[in-house]
C-alpha positions, 0 to 999 in steps of 0.5 A: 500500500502506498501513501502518498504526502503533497508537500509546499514547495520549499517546506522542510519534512521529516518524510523525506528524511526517512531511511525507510521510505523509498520515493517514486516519481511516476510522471501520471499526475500534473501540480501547480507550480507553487506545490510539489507531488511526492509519491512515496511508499510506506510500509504498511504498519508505519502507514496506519500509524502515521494515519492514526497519529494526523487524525489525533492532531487537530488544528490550532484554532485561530483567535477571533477578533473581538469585536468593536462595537459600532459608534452611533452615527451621531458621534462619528459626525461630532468627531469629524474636525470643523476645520479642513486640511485646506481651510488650514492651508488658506488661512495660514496663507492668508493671515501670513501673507496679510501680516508680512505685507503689513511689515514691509509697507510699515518700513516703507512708511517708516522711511517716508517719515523720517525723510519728511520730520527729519528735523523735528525728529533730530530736535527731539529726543529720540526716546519720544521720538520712538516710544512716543510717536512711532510705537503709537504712529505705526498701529494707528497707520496699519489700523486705518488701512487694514481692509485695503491692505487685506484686499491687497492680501487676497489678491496676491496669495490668490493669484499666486495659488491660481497661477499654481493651479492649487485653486483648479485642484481644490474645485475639482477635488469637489469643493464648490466655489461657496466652500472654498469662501469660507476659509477667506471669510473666517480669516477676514473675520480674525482681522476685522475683530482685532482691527475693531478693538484697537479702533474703538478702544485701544488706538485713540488713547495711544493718539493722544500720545503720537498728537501731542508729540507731533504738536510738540515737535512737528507742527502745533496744530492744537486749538489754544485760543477761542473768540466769541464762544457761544454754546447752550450748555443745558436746555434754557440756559446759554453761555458766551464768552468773549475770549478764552485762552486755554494756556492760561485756562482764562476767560474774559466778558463771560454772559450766562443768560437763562431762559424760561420759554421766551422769558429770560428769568436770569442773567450773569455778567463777569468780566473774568472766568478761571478754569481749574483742574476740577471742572469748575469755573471761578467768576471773577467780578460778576453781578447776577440779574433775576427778572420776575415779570416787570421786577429786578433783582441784582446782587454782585460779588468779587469771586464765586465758584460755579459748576456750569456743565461745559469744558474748554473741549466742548468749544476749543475743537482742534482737527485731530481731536476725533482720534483721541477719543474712544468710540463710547467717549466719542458717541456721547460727546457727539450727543452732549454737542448736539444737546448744546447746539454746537454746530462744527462736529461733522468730523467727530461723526465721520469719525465714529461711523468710519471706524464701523465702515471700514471694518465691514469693508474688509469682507466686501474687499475680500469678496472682490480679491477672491472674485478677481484672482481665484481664475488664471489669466493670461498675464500672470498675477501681475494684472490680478495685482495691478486691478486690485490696486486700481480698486483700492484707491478707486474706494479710498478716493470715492470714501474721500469725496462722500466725507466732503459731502458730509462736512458740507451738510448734503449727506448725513456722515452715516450714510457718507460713510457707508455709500462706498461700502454699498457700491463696492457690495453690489460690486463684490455680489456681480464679480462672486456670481461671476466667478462662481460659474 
């Protein structure tokens, strides 16, 4: 009786060491060519025995997997990230791209401005001249104009993933064009919020600083002397002055005249008034009138202090002054003046809107940047460049000419302020359809 073994081709056996074993290679049978057939005679007693001892062993069964259990569907969403590999990627061009222009127009600027101060600035020490004006001057500079400056971000980062056909390969990855905006708006979020703090709270408390400097050392541009001050510094009651110089905090023919109605109940004369650090006014040889119907009461006296409701501030406006107010001491100053009448206080209002206008400016102008340059064009990125700096100062002029329609009085200063925002809107939503076919 012959048995007969298959071995793997390559495998050690013990058969085939076997002494008592004779191979034989018979030809009739025909193997794949990974095995190989080996037709060995075994005596019979060895036969049984080898046949007995293979159905004893039995395979090692094999370990199972543990099972994992299935995640609710809900889980498996929450902990997909919120943030994609290419959103990462835009922002971080973005962001990197807005900040490094920032730096290199800041030392361009830098260089202009010593060129044009250089004299006051030898004049002056050169610790103010760093701390005191540059570290004030050059994040006002950068705060006015960061939309434009994000504009110019978008345009070139674009252009420059454009030409490199990185915009082609994220849209027909099957990003939609609305996707791909996301990641340009959060980051012109992250920059409008920061620019909005440092404009509303942060900046014009360093003005005061970089103001008084250029005042100082540069040009005096500070308002120090009134003549024929008149303001209404409560309903009813009106003050004129006939002079006021604010160096020596003086003032001379002072008048505070109360109405009731069209009645004049009181009136108060003095030939000087003293202002103190305390907000209050000293008269100086005033005489006081009280008018009840026909009849007058007068009483006089050398000096009497008062607390009349009204600063050296509410009538000695200055240019600049707008920018060292914050936008809450801005907004109720502005209503403080218009409650006293005060008529010359277009400027403090352009200023308060500009600060709201410019910061929703930096999502309309990114719009247009990403509209304009998400496309190659012939001609490189040199002409997505060169389109985006004709708009910039296309929008920096048209925002210069609606402030002058509001100082003259034909346009309130919000809607000055907000009509280049509006145009360069309907601008942003005719290029985004564009682009996004």
């Amino acid at each position: 009786m012959a048995f007969i073994r298959r071995f793997k081709k390559g495998s050690d056996s013990i058969v085939q060491k076997s002494e008592h074993w004779t191979s034989t290679d018979d030809g009739a049978q025909a193997s794949p060519a990974q095995y190989d057939f080996m037709q060995i005679q075994v005596p019979q007693e060895e036969s049984a025995i080898m046949q007995e001892q293979a159905e004893q062993v039995t395979p090692p069964e094999e370990p199972q997997p543990t099972p994992v259990p299935e995640e609710p569907e809900q889980k498996k969403k929450m902990r997909k990230p919120w943030i994609k590999r290419f959103d990462a990627y835009i922002m971080k061009k973005f962001l990197g791209t807005f900040f490094f222009i920032i730096l290199l127009l800041l030392a361009i600027i830098i260089m202009f401005d010593i060129n044009e101060k250089l004299d006051a600035m030898l004049a002056a020490p050169l610790k103010e001249t760093v701390f005191k004006y540059f570290l004030n001057f050059l994040p006002y500079f950068m705060n006015q104009f960061a939309p434009l400056f994000v504009f110019i971000t978008v345009i070139y980062f674009t252009s420059k993933m454009a030409d490199h056909s990185e915009i082609i390969a994220i849209l027909s990855s099957g990003i939609s064009f609305k996707r791909l905006t996301v990641p340009y708006l959060v980051s012109a979020t992250i920059i409008a919020l920061i620019t909005l703090i440092l404009a509303l709270y942060i900046i014009p408390p360093a003005n005061v600083k970089r103001i008084e400097y250029t005042n100082q050392w540069v040009k005096n541009k500070r308002v120090d002397y009134g003549d024929n001050i008149q303001l209404q510094i409560k309903p009813g009651v009106m003050v004129y002055m006939a002079r006021y110089d604010n160096i020596t905090k003086h003032g001379s023919r002072i008048s505070i005249d109360e109405f009731k109605g069209n009645d004049l109940k009181s009136r108060i004369t003095a030939a000087d008034a003293n202002y103190d650090t305390l907000g209050r006014w000293k008269l100086v040889n005033y005489e006081i009138r009280r008018f009840d119907g026909v009849k007058e009461t007068l009483s006089k006296g050398t000096s009497m202090d008062t607390l009349l409701d009204f600063t050296p501030r509410d009538f000695l406006i200055a240019k600049n002054d707008q920018e060292m107010l914050t936008s809450p001491e801005l907004r109720h100053y502005i209503q403080d003046q218009k409650r006293r009448g005060v008529a010359n206080i277009q400027q403090f209002e352009i200023e308060y809107e500009k600060r709201f206008a410019m910061t929703a400016a930096a999502f309309i102008l990114t719009i247009i940047g990403l509209s304009l340059s998400s496309r190659k064009v012939r001609g490189g990125m040199g002409v997505n460049i060169g389109i985006g700096l004709l708009l910039s100062f296309s929008y920096i002029l048209f925002m210069t000419v609606t402030q002058t329609f509001a100082v003259s009085g034909y346009t309130s200063p919000r809607v000055a302020m907000w009509i280049p925002n509006i145009l360069y809107l309907i601008i942003a939503i005719f290029l985004y359809r564009k682009a996004s076919r």
